[in-house]
C-alpha positions in Angstrom: -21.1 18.0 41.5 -22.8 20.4 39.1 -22.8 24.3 40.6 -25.9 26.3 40.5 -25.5 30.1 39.9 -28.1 32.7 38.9 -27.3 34.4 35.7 -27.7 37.3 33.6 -27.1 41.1 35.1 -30.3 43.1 34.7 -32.6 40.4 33.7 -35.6 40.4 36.3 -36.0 37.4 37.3 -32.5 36.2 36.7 -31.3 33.2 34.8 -30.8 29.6 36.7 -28.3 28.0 35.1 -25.7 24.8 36.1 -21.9 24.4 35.3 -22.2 20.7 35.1 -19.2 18.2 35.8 -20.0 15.6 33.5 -20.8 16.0 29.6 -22.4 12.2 29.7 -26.2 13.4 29.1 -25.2 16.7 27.2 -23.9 14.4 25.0 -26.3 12.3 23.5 -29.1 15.4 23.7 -26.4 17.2 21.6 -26.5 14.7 18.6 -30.5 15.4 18.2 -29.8 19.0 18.5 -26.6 18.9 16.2 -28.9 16.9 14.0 -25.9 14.3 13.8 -26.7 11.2 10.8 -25.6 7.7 11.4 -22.2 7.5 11.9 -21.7 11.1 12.6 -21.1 12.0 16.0 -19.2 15.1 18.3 -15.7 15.0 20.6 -15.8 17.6 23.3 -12.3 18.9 24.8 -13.8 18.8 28.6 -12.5 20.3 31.6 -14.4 19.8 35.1 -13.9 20.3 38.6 -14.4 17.2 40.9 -14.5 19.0 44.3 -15.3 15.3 46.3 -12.4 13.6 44.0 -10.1 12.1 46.6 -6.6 13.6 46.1 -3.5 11.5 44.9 -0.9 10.6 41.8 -3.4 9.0 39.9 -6.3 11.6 40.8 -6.8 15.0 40.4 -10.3 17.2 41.4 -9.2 18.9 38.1 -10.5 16.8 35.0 -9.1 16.6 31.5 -10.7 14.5 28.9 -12.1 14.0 25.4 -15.5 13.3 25.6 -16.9 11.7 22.4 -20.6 10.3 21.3 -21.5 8.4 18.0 -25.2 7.8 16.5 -25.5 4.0 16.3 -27.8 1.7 14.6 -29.9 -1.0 16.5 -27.8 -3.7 14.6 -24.8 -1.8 15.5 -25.8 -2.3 19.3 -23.6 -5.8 19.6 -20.5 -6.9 21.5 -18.4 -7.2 18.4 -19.1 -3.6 17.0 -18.4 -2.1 20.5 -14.5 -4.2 20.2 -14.3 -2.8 16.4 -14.6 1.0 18.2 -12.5 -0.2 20.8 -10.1 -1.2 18.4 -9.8 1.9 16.7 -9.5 3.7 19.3 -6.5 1.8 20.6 -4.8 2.1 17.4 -4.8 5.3 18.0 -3.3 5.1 21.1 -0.5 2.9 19.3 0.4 5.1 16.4 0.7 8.3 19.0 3.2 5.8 21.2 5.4 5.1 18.0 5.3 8.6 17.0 6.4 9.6 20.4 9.6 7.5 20.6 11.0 8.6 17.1 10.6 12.4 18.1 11.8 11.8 22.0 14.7 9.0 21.3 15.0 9.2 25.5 11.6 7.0 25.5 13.2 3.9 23.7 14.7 2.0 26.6 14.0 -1.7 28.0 13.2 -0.4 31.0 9.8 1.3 29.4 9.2 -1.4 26.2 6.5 0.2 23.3 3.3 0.1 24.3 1.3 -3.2 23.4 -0.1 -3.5 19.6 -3.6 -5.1 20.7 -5.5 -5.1 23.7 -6.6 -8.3 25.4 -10.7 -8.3 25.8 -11.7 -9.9 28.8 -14.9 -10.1 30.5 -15.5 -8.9 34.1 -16.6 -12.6 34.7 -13.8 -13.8 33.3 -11.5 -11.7 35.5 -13.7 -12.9 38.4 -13.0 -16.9 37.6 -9.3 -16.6 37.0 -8.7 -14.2 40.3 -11.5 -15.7 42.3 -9.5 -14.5 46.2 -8.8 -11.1 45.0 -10.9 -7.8 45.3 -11.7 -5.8 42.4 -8.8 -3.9 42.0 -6.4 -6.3 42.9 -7.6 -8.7 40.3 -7.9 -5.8 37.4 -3.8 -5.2 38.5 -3.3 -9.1 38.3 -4.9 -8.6 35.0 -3.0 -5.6 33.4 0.3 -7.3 34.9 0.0 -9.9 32.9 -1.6 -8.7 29.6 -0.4 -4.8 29.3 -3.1 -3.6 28.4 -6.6 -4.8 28.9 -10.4 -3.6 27.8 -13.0 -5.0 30.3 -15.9 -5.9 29.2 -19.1 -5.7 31.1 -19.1 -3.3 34.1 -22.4 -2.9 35.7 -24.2 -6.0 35.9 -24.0 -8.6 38.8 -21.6 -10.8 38.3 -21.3 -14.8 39.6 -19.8 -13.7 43.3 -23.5 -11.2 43.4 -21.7 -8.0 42.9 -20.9 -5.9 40.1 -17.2 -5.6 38.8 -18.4 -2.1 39.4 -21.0 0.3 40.2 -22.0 2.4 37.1 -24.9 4.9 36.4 -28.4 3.0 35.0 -28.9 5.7 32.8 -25.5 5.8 30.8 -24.1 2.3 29.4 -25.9 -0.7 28.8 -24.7 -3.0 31.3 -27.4 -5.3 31.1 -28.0 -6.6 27.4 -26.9 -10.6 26.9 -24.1 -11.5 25.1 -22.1 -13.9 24.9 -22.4 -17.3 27.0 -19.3 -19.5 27.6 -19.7 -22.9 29.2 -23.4 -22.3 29.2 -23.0 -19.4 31.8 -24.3 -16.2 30.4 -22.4 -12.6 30.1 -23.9 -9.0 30.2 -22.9 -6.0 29.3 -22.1 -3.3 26.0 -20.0 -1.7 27.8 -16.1 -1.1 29.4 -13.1 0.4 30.6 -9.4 0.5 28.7 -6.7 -0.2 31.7 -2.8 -0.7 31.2 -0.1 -1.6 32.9 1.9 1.6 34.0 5.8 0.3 33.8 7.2 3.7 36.5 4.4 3.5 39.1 4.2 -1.0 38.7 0.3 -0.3 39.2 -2.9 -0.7 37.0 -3.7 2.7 35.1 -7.3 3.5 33.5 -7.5 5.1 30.9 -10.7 5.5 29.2 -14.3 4.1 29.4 -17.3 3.7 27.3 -20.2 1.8 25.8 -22.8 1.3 23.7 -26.1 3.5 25.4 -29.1 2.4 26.7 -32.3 1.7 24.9 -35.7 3.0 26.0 -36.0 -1.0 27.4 -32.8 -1.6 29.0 -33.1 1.7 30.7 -36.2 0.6 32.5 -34.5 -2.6 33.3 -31.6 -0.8 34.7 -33.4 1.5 36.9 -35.0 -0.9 38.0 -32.3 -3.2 38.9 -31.2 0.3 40.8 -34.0 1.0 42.4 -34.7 4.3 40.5 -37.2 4.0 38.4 -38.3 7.7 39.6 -35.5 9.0 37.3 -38.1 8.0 34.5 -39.8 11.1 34.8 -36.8 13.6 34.3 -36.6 15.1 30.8 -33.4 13.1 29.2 -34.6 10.2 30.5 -38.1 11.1 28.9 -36.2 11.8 25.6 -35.0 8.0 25.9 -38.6 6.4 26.7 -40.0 8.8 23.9 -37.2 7.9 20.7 -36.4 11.6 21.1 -32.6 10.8 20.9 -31.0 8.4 18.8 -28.9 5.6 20.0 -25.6 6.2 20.2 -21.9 5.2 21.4 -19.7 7.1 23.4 -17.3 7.3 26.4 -14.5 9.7 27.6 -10.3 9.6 27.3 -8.5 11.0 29.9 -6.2 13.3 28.6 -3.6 14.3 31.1 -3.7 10.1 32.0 -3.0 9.2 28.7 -0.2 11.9 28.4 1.4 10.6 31.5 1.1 6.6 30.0 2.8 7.8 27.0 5.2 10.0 28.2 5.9 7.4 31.0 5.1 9.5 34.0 4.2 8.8 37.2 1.9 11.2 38.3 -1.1 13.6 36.7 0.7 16.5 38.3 3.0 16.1 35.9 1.1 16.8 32.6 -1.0 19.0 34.0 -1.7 21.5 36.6 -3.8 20.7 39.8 -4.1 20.8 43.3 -2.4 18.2 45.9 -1.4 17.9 49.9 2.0 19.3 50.2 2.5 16.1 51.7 1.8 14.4 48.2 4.6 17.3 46.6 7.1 16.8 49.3 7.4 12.6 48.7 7.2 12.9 44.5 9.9 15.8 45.2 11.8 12.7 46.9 11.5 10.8 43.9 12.6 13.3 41.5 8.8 13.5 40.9 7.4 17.4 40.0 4.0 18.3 40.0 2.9 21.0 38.1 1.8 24.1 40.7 
């Protein structure tokens, strides 16, 4: 929730400004003003305060995360450059794992194996057909169970059952774009989340999610699919209809979440410092678990 403040001491009339709590739209407006070329792009080292966040070891209403945008071509706007990105980024991910357990030997043990070299791409659809009696998050922790480590593809869009994998903003990822089609039945979506498999907690853990953003047409088409085509007339979404900003790719990493994956923890309070019940400190205390105060 953004938080309005005036600003400025001695300035008549004073400044309105807004600490926002998302860096989504700054983003993309930032490229245009950083004057960012094809295949240049920005990482931001974001902190924000989720005040309505509901509180427990995998949340936190503090927020850690690299936030990262990317100018894109129109050809680039495909399923297979958004797994090359995907790819990369995971690699990543991999070589920090490796380099981890040769400088903390205490990591190596069969009880936590290395972290998996790939991720397995699947579809929200395809999650939907092969855990058809499960909810959503029940069949994303069937998922990650079995693979390790998982990138979804397609959140947003209705799927088969007539609801989305998962709500997400019209006005970010493109969730609506065709794709692929297997057995004639047609997929949606440039966009996805990066879950694993966390080994000490035995639950699904997310880590990061992204996509390709939308276009002047699938934002119309989003909005609305949303019922908000009145968000047309605010300015970044007026930069969009009027190719004021370029296309672009981008998403967020959480920080203290991929910290705790790596460092195989089983809480955020752990990597960094937040606020949580006493009753949440007093059960992780039981289990030899310390959050950070």
């Amino acid at each position: 929730t953004p938080v309005d403040f005036p600003a400025g001491l001695g300035i008549s009339p004073r400044l309105e400004v807004q600490v926002v709590q998302a860096a989504t739209k700054w983003k993309r407006w930032a490229l245009k003003q950083f004057g960012c070329d094809v295949g240049e792009g920005l990482y931001t080292d974001m902190r924000a305060i989720r005040k309505d966040y509901f509180l427990d070891h995998d949340h936190s209403s503090y927020v850690d995360q690299w936030d990262w945008e990317k100018v894109v071509t129109p050809d680039q706007r495909n399923l297979e450059y958004l797994k090359e990105v995907v790819k990369r980024i995971w690699k990543v991910i991999k070589g920090c794992d490796t380099l981890l357990r040769k400088e903390f030997p205490a990591l190596n043990t069969d009880k936590y194996p290395p972290i998996p070299d790939e991720l397995k791409f699947v579809h929200a659809e395809e999650i939907l057909a092969m855990y058809l009696d499960l909810p959503r998050k029940q069949r994303e922790t069937a998922l990650v169970k079995e693979f390790s480590a998982v990138f979804i593809v397609g959140i947003g869009a209705v799927l088969k059952d007539g609801y989305p994998h998962e709500m997400r903003a019209a006005d970010y990822d493109d969730w609506i774009t065709p794709t692929v089609t297997n057995d004639g039945e047609q997929f949606y979506g440039l966009n996805g989340d990066i879950l694993v498999w966390n080994p000490v907690t035995q639950r699904r853990h997310e880590l990061s999610s992204m996509g390709l953003r939308v276009t002047k047409e699938t934002l119309v088409k989003q909005l609305e699919i949303s019922q908000q085509t009145h968000f047309l007339q605010m300015p970044y979404h007026k930069m969009i209809m009027n190719d004021q900003i370029p296309l672009s790719i981008g998403g967020g990493i959480g920080q203290s979440r991929l910290y705790g994956y790596l460092l195989r923890k089983a809480a955020l309070g752990e990597c960094s410092v937040g606020v949580w019940p006493e009753e949440l400190h007093k059960v992780c205390e039981q289990h030899n678990i310390h959050l950070l105060r």
